[in-house]
C-alpha positions, 0 to 999 in steps of 0.5 A: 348578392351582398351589398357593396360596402359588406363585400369591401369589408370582407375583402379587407378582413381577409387581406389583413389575415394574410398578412398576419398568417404570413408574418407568423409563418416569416417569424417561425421560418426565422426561429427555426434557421436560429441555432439552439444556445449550448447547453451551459457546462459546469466544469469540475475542479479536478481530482486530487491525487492524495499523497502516499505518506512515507513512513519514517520510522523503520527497522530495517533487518539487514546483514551486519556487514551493512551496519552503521552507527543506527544499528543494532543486534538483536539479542543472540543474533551473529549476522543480522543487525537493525537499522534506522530508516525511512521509506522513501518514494525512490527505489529501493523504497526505503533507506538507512538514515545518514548522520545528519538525517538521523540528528534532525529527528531528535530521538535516541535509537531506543525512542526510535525503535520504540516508535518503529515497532508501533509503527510496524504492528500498524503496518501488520494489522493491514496485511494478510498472510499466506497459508501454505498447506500440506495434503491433509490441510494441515497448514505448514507455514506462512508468509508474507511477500509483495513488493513491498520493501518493508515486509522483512521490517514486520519483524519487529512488529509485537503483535506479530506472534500473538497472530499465529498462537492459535496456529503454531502455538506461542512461540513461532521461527520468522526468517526473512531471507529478503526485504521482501518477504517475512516466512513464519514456521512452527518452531521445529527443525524438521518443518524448515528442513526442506524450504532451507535451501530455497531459502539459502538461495534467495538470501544468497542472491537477492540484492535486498538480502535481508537476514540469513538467520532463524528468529525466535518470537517467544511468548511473553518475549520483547524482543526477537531472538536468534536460535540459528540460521538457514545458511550453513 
């Protein structure tokens, strides 16, 4: 048998243990009934939408009933005028300039048709045609159409012949019968002859009709000439 003080000691030292033991038990139960703290969230600023720029500088082909005193024919042209405007957020999406609009720029109509032009070749090399083919491959036209209402305007644009020299050759016909699209042909009566009267139709009927007559862009040529029309 153990001496009775060892035995009093012994029974001391397990008292103590449970203790400790049932403090640490007490401590983990209490940390465990304790909600996590949420994860930190970092908030991001939100995105930023950029801004459609609107391009101020537009020639805008239209009938020449439409003309104001910003028009202008172009050479040989009978029906068809050019028209200084802007494109605007609002329908239609683009509009001739008022008097007073047109005065705050402070450009002639020659300066602005200049700028206009650069502007449209710049509008050109971001867009791509449809070739339209007949059985053989052959490519009979092509035409640029979206909605858009600056297409009829690429008109105007210089480097709008040179893209299809390779193709039609160095001169071309460009017909816009609406603000929404812009048709290039091979410059030959028989090769417009059976679009003629789909063509005569849209320009009769469309509220945005842009130009009745045929275009001639020429090599070596500044500026779109009229050779005749699809409206007859």
């Amino acid at each position: 048998m153990f001496p009775v003080t060892t035995r009093l000691l012994t029974l001391a030292a397990c008292a103590m243990l449970a203790v400790n033991v049932s403090a640490a038990e007490k401590a983990k139960a209490k940390s465990a009934k304790k909600p996590a703290a949420p994860a930190s969230v970092t908030k991001s600023a939100p995105a930023v939408v950029p801004v459609a720029r609107m391009e101020p500088f537009i020639l805008l082909p239209e009938p020449k009933e439409m003309r104001t005193e910003r028009s202008k024919l172009l050479p040989n042209a009978k029906l068809t005028v050019i028209t200084a405007a802007m494109q605007t957020a609002e329908r239609p999406g683009v509009r001739a300039y008022t008097k007073e609009e047109f005065a705050k720029i402070g450009i002639s109509l020659d300066s602005f048709i200049e700028r206009a032009r650069t502007a449209a070749d710049a509008r050109l090399a971001t867009l791509k045609p449809d070739f339209v083919r007949d059985d053989t491959g052959a490519i009979r036209y092509a035409v640029y159409r979206g909605d858009s209402p600056l297409m009829a305007s690429l008109l105007m644009a210089p480097s709008l012949g040179r893209i299809f020299k390779n193709i039609f050759g160095d001169d071309v016909w460009v017909v816009l019968p609406d603000r929404h699209s812009l048709y290039v042909f091979p410059p030959k009566a028989e090769a417009m002859a059976e679009f003629a009267p789909d063509l005569r139709e849209r320009f009769m009927t469309n509220a945005s009709a842009a130009s009745a007559e045929i275009f001639l862009l020429k090599g070596g040529t500044n500026m779109p000439q009229v050779v005749g029309t699809f409206a007859d």
